[in-house]
C-alpha positions in Angstrom: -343.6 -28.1 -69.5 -341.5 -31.0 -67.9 -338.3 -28.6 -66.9 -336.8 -32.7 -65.9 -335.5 -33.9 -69.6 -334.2 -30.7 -71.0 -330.5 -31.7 -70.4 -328.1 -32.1 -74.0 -324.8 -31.1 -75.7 -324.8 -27.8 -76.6 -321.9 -28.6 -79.4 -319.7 -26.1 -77.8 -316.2 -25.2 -78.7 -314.0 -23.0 -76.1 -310.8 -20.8 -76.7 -308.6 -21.4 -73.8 -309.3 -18.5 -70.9 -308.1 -15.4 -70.8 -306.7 -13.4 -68.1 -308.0 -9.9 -68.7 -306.7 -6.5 -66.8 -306.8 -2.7 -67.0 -303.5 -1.0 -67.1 -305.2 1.9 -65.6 -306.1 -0.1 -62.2 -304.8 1.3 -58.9 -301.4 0.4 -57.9 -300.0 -0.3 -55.6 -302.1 -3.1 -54.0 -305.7 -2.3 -52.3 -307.2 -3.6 -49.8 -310.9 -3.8 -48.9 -312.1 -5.2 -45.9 -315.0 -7.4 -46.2 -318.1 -7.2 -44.2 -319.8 -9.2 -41.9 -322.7 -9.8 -44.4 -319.9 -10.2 -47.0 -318.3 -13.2 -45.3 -321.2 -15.1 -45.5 -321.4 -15.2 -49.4 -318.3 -16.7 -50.2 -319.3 -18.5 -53.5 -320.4 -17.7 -57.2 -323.7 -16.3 -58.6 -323.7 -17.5 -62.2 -326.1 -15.3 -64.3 -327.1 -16.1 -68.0 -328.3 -13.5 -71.0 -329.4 -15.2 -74.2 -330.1 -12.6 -77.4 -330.9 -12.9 -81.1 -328.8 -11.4 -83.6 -330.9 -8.3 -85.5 -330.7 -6.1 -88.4 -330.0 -3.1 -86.4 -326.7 -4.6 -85.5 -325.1 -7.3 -87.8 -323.1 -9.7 -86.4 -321.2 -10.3 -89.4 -319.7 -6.8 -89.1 -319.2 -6.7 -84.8 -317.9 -9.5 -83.0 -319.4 -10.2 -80.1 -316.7 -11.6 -78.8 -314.0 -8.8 -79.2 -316.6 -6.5 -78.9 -317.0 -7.3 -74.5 -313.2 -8.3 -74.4 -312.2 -5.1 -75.3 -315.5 -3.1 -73.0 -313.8 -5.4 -70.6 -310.2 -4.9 -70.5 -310.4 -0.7 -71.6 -313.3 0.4 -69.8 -315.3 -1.7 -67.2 -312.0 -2.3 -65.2 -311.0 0.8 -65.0 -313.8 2.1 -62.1 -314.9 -2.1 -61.7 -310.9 -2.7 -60.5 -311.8 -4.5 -57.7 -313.2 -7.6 -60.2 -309.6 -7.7 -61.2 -308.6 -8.7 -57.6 -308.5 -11.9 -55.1 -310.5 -13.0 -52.2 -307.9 -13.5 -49.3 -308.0 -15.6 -45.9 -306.3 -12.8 -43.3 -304.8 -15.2 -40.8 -304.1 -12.3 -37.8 -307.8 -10.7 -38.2 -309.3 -14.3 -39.0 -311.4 -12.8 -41.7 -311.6 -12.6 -45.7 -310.8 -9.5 -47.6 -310.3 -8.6 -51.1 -307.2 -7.5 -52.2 -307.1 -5.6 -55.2 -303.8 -7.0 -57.1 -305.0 -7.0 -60.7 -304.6 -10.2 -60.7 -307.1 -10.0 -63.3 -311.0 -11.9 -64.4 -311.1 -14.8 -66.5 -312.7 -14.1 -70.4 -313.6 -17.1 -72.5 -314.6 -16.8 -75.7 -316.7 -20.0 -77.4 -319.2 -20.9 -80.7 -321.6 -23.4 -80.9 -322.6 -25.6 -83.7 -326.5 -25.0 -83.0 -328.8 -22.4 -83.6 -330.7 -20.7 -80.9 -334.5 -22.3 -82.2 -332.5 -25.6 -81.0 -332.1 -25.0 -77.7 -336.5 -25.0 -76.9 -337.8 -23.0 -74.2 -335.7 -20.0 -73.8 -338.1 -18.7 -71.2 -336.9 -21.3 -68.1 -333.7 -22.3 -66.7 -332.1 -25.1 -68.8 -329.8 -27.8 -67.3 -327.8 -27.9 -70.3 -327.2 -23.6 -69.9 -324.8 -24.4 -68.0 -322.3 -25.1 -70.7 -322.3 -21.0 -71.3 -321.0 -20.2 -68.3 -317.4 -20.9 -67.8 -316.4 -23.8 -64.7 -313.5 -22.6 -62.9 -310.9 -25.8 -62.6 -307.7 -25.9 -61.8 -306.8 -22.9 -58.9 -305.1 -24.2 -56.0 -306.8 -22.3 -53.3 -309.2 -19.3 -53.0 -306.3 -16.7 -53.3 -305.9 -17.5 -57.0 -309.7 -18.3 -58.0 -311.0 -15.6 -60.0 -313.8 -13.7 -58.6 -315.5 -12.6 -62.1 -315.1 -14.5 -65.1 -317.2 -13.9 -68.5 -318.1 -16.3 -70.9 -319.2 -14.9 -74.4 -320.8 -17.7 -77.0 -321.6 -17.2 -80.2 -324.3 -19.3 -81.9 -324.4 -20.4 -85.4 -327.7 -18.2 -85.9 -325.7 -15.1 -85.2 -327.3 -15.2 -81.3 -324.8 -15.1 -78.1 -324.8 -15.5 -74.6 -323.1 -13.5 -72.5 -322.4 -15.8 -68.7 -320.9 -14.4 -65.7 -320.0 -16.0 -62.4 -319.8 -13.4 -59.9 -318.2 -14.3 -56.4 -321.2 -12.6 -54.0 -319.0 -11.9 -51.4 -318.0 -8.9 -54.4 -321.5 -7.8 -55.3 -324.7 -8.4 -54.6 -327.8 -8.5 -57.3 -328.7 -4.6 -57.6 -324.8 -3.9 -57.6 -324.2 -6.6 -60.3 -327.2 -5.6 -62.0 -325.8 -1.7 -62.6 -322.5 -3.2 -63.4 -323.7 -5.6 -66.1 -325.7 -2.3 -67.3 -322.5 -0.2 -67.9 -321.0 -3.0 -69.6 -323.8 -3.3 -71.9 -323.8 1.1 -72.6 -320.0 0.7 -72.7 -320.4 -2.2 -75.9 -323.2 -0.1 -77.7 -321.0 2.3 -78.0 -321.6 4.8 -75.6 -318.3 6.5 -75.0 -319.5 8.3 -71.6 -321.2 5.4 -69.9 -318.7 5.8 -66.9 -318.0 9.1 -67.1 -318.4 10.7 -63.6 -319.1 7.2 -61.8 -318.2 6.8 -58.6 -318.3 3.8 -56.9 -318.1 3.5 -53.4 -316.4 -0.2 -52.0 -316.0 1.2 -48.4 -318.0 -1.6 -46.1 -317.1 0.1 -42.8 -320.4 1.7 -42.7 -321.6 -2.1 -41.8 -318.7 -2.5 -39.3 -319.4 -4.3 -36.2 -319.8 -2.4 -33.5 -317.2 -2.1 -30.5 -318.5 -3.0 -27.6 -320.7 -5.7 -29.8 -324.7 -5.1 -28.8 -326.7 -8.5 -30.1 -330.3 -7.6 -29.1 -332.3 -10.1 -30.8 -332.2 -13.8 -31.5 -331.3 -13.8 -35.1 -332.6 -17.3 -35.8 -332.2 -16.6 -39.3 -328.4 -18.1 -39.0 -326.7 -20.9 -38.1 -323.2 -20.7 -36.2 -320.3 -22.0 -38.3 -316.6 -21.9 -37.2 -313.7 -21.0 -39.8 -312.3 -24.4 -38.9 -315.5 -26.3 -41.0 -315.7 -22.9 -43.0 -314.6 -24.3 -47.2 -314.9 -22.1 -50.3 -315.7 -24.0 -53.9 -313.3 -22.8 -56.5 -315.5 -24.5 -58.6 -319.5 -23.9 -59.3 -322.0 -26.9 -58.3 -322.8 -28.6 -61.1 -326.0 -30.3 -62.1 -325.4 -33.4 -64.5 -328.1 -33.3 -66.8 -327.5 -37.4 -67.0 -328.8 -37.5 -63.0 -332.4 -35.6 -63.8 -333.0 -38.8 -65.2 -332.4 -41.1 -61.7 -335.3 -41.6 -59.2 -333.7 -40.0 -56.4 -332.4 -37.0 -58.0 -334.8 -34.0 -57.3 -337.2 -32.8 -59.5 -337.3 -29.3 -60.8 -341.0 -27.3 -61.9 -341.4 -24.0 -62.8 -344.6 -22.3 -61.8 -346.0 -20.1 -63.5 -348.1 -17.9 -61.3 -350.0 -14.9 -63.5 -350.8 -11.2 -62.3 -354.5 -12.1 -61.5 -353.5 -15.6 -59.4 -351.2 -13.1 -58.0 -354.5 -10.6 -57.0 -356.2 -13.5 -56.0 -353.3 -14.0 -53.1 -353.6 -10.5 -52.4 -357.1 -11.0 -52.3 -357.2 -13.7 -49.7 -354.7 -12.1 -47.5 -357.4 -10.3 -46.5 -354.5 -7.7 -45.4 -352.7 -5.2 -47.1 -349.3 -6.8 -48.9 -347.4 -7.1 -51.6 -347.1 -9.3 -54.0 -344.2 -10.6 -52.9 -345.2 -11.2 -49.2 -348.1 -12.6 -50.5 -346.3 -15.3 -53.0 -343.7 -15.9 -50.4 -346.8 -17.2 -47.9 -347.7 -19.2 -50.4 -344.9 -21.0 -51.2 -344.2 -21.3 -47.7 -348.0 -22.9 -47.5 -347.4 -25.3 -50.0 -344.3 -26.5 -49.5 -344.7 -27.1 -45.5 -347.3 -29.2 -46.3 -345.5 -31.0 -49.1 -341.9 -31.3 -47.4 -342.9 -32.4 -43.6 -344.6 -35.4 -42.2 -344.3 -34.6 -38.6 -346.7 -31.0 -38.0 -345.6 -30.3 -34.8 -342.1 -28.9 -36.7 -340.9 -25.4 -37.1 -340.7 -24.6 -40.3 -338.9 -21.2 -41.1 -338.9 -19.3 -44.5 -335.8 -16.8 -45.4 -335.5 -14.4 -47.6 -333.2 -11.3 -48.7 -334.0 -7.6 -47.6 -332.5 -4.6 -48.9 -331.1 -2.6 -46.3 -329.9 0.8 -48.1 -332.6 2.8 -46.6 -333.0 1.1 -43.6 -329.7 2.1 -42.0 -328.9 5.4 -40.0 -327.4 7.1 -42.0 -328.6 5.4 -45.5 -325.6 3.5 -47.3 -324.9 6.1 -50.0 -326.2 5.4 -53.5 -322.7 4.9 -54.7 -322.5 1.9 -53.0 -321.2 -1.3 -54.4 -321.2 -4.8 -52.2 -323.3 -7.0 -50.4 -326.1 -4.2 -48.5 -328.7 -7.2 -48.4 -329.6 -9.0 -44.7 -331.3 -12.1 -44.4 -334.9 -12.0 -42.7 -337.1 -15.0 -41.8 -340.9 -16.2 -40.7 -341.3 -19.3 -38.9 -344.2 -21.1 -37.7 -345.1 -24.3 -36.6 -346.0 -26.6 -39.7 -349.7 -27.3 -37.8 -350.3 -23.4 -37.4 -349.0 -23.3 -41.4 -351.7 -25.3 -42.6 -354.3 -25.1 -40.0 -354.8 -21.0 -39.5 -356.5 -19.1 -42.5 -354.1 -17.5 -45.4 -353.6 -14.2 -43.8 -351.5 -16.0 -40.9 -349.0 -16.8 -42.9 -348.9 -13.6 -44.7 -348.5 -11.6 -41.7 -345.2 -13.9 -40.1 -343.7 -13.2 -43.9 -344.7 -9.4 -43.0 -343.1 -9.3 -39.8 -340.4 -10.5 -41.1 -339.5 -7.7 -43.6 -341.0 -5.1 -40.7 -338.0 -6.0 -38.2 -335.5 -5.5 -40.3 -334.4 -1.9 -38.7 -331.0 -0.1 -38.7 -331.2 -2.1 -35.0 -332.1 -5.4 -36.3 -329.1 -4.6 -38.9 -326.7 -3.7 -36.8 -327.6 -6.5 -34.2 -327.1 -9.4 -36.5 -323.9 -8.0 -37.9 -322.6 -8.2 -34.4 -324.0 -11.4 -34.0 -321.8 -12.7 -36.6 -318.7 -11.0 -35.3 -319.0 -13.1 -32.7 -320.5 -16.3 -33.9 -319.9 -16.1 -37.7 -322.2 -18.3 -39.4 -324.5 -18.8 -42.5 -328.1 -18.6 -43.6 -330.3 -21.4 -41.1 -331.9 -23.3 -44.5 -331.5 -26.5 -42.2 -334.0 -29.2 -41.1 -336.3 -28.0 -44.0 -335.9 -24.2 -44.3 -335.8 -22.7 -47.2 -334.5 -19.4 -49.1 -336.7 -17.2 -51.9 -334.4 -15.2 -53.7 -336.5 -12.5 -55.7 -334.5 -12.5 -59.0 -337.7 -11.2 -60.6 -337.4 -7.5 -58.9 -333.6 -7.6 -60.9 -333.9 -5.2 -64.1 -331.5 -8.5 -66.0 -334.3 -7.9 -68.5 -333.8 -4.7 -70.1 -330.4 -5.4 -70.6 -329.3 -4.2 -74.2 -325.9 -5.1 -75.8 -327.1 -3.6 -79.5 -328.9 -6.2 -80.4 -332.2 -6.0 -78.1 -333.2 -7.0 -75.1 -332.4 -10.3 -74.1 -334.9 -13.8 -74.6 -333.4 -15.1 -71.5 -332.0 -13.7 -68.6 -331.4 -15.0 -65.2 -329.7 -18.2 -62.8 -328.5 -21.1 -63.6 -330.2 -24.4 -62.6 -329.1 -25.3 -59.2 -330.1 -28.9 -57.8 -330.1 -27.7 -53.9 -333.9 -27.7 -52.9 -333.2 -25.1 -50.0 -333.4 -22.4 -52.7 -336.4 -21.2 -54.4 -336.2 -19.0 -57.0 -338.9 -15.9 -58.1 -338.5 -15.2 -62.0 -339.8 -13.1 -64.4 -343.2 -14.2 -65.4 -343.8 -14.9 -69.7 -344.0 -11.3 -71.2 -343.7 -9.3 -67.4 -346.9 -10.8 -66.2 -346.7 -12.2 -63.0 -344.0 -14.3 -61.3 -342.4 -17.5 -62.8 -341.1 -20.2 -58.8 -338.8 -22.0 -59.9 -338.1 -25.0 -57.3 -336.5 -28.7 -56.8 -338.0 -31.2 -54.3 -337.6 -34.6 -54.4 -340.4 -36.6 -56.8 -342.8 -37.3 -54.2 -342.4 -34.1 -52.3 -342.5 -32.5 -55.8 -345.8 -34.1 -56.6 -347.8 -32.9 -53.2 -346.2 -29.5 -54.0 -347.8 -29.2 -57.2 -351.2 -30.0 -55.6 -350.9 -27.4 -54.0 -349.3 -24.5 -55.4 -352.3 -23.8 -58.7 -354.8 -23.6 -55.7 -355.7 -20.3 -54.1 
């Protein structure tokens, strides 16, 4: 499949925003201090769910539309209040933090004149998806940008999508994964979805630590100042008119079954999983795709959970960011030179030093230094949407026939989907054409 021409009008038609809120939401104003690993996610993770209309629940008699307003507004934001709030620059502590004003999210409803069957493939991303999540436009600084907004589109078949943009620095994927889970129990109808849920926003269990104790390198990041430090009000677009233009960069979805996946595991010739086993191969391919010189460094990142990892464990109710970034890096020579189970065992290592030291080391690093994710001079991020349960999501009528990102044009980010019918692992990638065309040599071989 050519994932490169699938860019067109989706016919859509939107009803000016709404500002949604929860009369029940705390009062007075909250404030909840934002951790180090927080600050470093300052921008929007847009997530997609397409379903089809069924007989079990008839879209002629429910709207849709109504139907997550009102889950929204009467029940989500009552124990989700913090979505109702605004990311703010603390000038005296020279940090962010979320104040919890009620300023409200952003709700849009929208139809479209086509039916599902005419949007093709609903298995990959889709440049032209991003019509069914709504842009944010027209907020004068980060204070009054909406940190959730929900756009619900109806189709002329009697299928929806339901597209969020979530600022991270609020949630990361297993939180907003439980949270678009309650939303989905609260619009079937279930009437004790939240009852007895606690969340738990306090981040000081991640605090830095006073005097600060940096014991490792932390590579991983890059040091970034406040003073060059800029927040998008406003998601990155990808033109579907540019996928046609020779320098734009080309974007392939993989599709890598369970027994390639064995295979991997296989050659490792070490015990791993499968995702330590695709991430080395990725990293494989694409050093010897993206570099010409092989005396580079060429470093891989990656999230890691770290719930269990700290001392104590972060409590289950947590909600936030309680992911880390961990890296390999080898010398591009050493990449494609030493046998498969090289590179499996730097992405091993990798995921093995992230400790409750390692943790608490590079959250003190970045008290001091601040800084972002090092996917510089070639790096790249995996982010493992595939591990995310976005697939059993059921609103009432099913699961969904997509679920997952956005198309994003930055080829520092790989993404790991859901492979056709759960088997295997779908990469989705962007490189430039001719980078893109040594990649795909590669990536079918094992």
């Amino acid at each position: 499949m050519d994932n490169n021409d699938l860019g067109f009008d989706l016919h859509i038609r939107k009803e000016p925003p709404v500002t949604l809120v929860s009369p029940k939401n705390p009062n007075p104003v909250e404030t909840i201090y934002l951790s180090n690993i927080d600050q470093q996610l300052i921008f929007p993770v847009e997530t997609l769910f397409i379903f089809k209309g069924n007989k079990s629940f008839n879209n002629n008699e429910v709207d849709i539309v109504e139907t997550v307003k009102k889950a929204l507004s009467e029940k989500l934001l009552v124990s989700y209040f913090f979505l109702a709030g605004r990311i703010n620059f603390n000038i005296l502590q020279q940090r962010l933090e979320l104040v919890c004003n009620n300023a409200g999210i952003l709700f849009v409803g929208a139809n479209s004149d086509l039916r599902l069957g005419e949007l093709g493939d609903l298995s990959a991303p889709n440049p032209s998806f991003r019509d069914l999540i709504h842009e944010l436009e027209g907020f004068d600084s980060l204070a009054d940008t909406p940190v959730f907004t929900v756009q619900v589109t109806k189709f002329k078949c009697g299928g929806f999508s339901i597209g969020y943009a979530t600022n991270h620095s609020i949630l990361d994927g297993r939180s907003a994964a439980e949270m678009f889970q309650k939303l989905a129990a609260i619009c079937r109808g279930d009437e004790t979805a939240l009852d007895n849920y606690v969340l738990n926003t306090d981040r000081s269990y991640i605090k830095a630590r006073n005097p600060l104790q940096i014991k490792f390198d932390h590579k991983e990041y890059t040091k970034q100042t406040f003073s060059n430090f800029s927040t998008p009000t406003s998601q990155t677009k990808v033109n579907p008119s540019i996928l046609d233009s020779t320098d734009a960069p080309r974007f392939e979805l993989v599709a890598l079954n369970s027994n390639f996946i064995s295979m991997l595991k296989k050659k490792a010739m070490v015990k791993c999983s499968s995702f330590e086993a695709v991430v080395a191969h990725i990293w494989k391919c694409r050093a010897a795709a993206f570099y010409d010189d092989p005396t580079k460094v060429s470093s891989v990142l990656f999230a890691v959970d770290i719930r269990g990892k700290m001392e104590p464990p972060l409590p289950d109710s947590f909600v936030g960011n309680a992911v880390i970034t961990a890296s390999a890096s080898a010398v591009v020579e050493d990449l494609l030179v030493e046998p498969f189970s090289f590179c499996v065992e730097m992405v091993k290592e990798g995921i093995q030093k992230v400790t409750n030291e390692y943790v608490r080391s590079a959250i003190d690093w970045w008290e001091m230094h601040k800084g972002v994710p090092a996917i510089i001079d070639g790096n790249f991020f995996v982010s493992a949407w595939w591990k995310l349960p976005f697939h059993e999501l059921d609103f009432g009528w099913g699961k969904p026939v997509y679920a997952g990102p956005l198309v994003t044009s930055m080829h520092e980010f790989v993404l790991l989907l859901p492979g056709q019918n759960g088997d295997g692992i779908n990469v989705w990638i962007a490189l430039e054409r001719d980078r893109m065309e040594r990649f795909m040599s590669y990536i079918l071989m094992c």
